[in-house]
C-alpha positions as CSV (number, residue, x, y, z in Angstrom):
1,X,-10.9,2.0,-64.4
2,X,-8.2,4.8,-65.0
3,X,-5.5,2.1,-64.9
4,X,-7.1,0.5,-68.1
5,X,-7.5,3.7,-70.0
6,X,-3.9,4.6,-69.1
7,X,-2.5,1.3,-70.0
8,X,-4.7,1.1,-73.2
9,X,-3.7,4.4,-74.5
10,X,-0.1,4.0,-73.3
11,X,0.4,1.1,-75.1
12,X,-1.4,2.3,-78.2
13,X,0.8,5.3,-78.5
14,X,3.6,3.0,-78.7
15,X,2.6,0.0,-80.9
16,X,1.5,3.2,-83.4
17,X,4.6,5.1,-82.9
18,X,7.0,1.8,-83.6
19,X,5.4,0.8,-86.6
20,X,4.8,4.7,-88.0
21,X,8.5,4.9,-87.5
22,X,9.5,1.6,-89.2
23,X,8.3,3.0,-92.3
24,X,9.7,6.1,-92.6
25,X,12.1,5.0,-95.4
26,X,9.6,3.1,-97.2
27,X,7.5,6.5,-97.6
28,X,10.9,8.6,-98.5
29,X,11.0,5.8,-101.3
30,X,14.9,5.0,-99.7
31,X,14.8,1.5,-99.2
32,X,17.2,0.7,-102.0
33,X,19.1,3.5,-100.9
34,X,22.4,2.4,-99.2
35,X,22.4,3.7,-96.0
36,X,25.1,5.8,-96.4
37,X,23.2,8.2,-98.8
38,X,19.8,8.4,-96.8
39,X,18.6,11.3,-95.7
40,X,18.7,12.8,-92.6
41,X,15.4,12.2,-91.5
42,X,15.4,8.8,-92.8
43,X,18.9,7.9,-90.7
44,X,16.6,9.9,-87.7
45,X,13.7,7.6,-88.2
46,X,16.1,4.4,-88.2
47,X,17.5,5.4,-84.8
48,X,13.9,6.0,-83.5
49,X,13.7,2.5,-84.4
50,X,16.0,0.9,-83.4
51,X,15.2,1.9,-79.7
52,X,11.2,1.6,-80.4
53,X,11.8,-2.0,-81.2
54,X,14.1,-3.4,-78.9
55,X,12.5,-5.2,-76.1
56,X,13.6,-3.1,-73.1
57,X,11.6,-0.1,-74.7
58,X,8.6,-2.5,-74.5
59,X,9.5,-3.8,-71.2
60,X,9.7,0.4,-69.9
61,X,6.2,0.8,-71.1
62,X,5.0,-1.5,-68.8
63,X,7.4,-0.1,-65.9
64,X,6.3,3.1,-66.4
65,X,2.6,2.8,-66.7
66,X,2.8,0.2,-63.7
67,X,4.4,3.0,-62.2
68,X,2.0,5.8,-62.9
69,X,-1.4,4.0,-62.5
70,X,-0.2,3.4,-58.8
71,X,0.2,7.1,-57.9
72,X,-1.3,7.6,-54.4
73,X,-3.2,4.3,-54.0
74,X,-2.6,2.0,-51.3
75,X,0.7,-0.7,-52.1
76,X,-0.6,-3.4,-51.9
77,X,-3.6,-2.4,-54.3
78,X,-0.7,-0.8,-56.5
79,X,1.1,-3.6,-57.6
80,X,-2.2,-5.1,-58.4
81,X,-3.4,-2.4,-60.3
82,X,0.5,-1.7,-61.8
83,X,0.7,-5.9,-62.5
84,X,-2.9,-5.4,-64.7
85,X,-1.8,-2.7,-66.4
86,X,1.6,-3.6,-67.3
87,X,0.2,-6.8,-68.9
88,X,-3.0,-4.6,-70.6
89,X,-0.1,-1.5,-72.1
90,X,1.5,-4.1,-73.9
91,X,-1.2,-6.3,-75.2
92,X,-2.8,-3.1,-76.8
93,X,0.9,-2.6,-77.7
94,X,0.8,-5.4,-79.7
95,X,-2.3,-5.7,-81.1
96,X,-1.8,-1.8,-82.4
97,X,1.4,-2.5,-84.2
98,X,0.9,-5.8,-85.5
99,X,-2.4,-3.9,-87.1
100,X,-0.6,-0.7,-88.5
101,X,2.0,-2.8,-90.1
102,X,-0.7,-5.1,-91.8
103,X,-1.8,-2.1,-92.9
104,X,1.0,-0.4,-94.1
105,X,2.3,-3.4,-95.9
106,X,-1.2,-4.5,-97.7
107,X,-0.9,-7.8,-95.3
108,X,-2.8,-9.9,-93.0
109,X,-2.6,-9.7,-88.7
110,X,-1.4,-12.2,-87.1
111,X,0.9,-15.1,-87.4
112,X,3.6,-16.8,-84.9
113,X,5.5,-13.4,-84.1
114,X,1.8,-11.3,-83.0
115,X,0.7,-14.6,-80.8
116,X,4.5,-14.4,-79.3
117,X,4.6,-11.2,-78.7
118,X,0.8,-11.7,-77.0
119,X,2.0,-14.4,-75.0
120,X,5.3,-12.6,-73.8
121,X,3.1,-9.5,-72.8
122,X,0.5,-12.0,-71.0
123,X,3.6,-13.9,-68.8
124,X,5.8,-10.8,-68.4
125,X,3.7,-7.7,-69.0
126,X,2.2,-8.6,-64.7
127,X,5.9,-8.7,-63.7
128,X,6.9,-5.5,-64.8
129,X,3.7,-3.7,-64.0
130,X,4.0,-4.8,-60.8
131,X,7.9,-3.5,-60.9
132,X,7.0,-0.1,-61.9
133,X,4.1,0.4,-58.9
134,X,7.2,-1.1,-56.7
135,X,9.2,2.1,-57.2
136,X,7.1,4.2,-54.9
137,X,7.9,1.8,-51.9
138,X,10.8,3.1,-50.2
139,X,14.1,1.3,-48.9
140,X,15.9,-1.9,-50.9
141,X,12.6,-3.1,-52.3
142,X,12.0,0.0,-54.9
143,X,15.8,0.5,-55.5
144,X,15.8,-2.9,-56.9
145,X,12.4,-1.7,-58.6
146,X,14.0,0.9,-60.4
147,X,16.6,-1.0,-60.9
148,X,14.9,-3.3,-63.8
149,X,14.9,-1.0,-67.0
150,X,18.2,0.1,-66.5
151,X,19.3,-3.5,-66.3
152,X,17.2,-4.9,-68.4
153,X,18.3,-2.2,-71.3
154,X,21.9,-3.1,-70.6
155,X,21.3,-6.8,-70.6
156,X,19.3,-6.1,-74.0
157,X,22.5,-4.5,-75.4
158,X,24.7,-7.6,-74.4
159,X,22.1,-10.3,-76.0
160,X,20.0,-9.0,-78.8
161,X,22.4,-5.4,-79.7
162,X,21.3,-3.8,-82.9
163,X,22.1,-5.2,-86.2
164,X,25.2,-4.4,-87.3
165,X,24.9,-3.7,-90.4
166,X,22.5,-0.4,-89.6
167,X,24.2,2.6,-89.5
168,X,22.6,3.4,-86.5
169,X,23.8,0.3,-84.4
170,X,26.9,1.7,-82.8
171,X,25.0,5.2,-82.2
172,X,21.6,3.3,-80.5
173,X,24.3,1.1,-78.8
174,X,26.3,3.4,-77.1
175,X,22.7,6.1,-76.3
176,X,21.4,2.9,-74.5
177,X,24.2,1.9,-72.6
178,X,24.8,5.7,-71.1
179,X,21.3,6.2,-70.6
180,X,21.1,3.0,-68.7
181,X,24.2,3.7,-66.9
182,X,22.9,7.9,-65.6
183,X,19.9,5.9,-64.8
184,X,21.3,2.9,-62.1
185,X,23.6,5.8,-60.8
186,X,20.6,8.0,-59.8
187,X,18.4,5.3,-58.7
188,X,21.5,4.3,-56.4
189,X,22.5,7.5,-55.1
190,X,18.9,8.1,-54.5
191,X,19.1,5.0,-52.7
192,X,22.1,5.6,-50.9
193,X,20.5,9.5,-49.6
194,X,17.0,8.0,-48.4
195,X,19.1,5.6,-46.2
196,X,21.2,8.3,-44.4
197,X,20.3,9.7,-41.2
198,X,19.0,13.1,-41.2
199,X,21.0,14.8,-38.8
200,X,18.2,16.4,-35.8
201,X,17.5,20.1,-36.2
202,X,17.2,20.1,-32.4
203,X,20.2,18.1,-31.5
204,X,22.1,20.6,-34.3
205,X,21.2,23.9,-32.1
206,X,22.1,22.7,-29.0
């Protein structure tokens, strides 16, 4: 069961982190502050956010802890494992912020966003599991693997960028997009080097 407990506390550190985050300002009593005279830590906290809850940050939780829970097990157990987990890291996800935040705000769980959010973690969360436990396989297979939080971040960028009237947007906007950029370049040229032939020691010395 060490996938569950990794996915589980995964997704818990990240559902608490979001919504801890979200109400930074509200606790620095800046809300009706304009956002040109915040503070540092609240403009900090706001660009936490911003990447926290976009949905490619989500979507890497389950990548990652796909990835991790299928450290040295067999692969085709690994994508099973990394497919449960993915889905589990971001159902506790959900459940975890959607409780902080009722909690924060003096409000009730649940509601058409929380059963969403359940149902996108549910239909997706298996996919990108599975994704993250495909990185270990070698050749085109985890390239393409790797491939999908880079991507996906970009693509998240294009259709759903930061609101722009945050201060932050243009700042989160151009951190994701040269993150996700460093990232396909290394996953290609790692790519690229795993393909080449290794030149033969013995051939080399005679």
């Amino acid at each position: 069961m060490r996938w569950a407990v990794t996915a589980l506390l995964a997704g818990s550190v990240l559902g608490l982190g979001t919504a801890l985050v979200n109400h930074v300002p509200i606790h620095l009593d800046e809300v009706g502050t304009a956002r040109a005279d915040r503070s540092g830590l609240a403009q900090a906290a706001e660009f936490v956010s911003l990447i926290l809850d976009s949905g490619w940050a989500w979507a890497a939780l389950a990548v990652v802890v796909g990835r991790l829970v299928s450290h040295g097990v067999r692969p085709a157990p690994g994508i099973l494992a990394g497919a449960l987990a993915g889905c589990v890291s971001l159902l506790a996800a959900t459940m975890v912020y959607d409780a902080l935040e009722a909690l924060l705000q003096d409000g009730t769980t649940g509601g058409w966003r929380q059963q969403f959010w359940l149902a996108a973690s549910v239909l997706a969360g298996p996919f990108l599991g599975a994704a993250g436990a495909a990185t270990r396989r070698p050749g085109p297979v985890g390239v393409v693997a790797a491939l999908v939080v880079p991507v996906g971040a970009a693509l998240n960028m294009i259709v759903l960028p930061p609101a722009p009237d945050s201060r932050m947007a243009v700042p989160v906007t151009l951190t994701v997009w040269a993150a996700a950029a460093l990232a396909a370049v290394v996953v290609l040229a790692r790519g690229v080097r795993a393909r080449s032939p290794h030149p033969d020691p013995a051939a080399a010395e005679v």
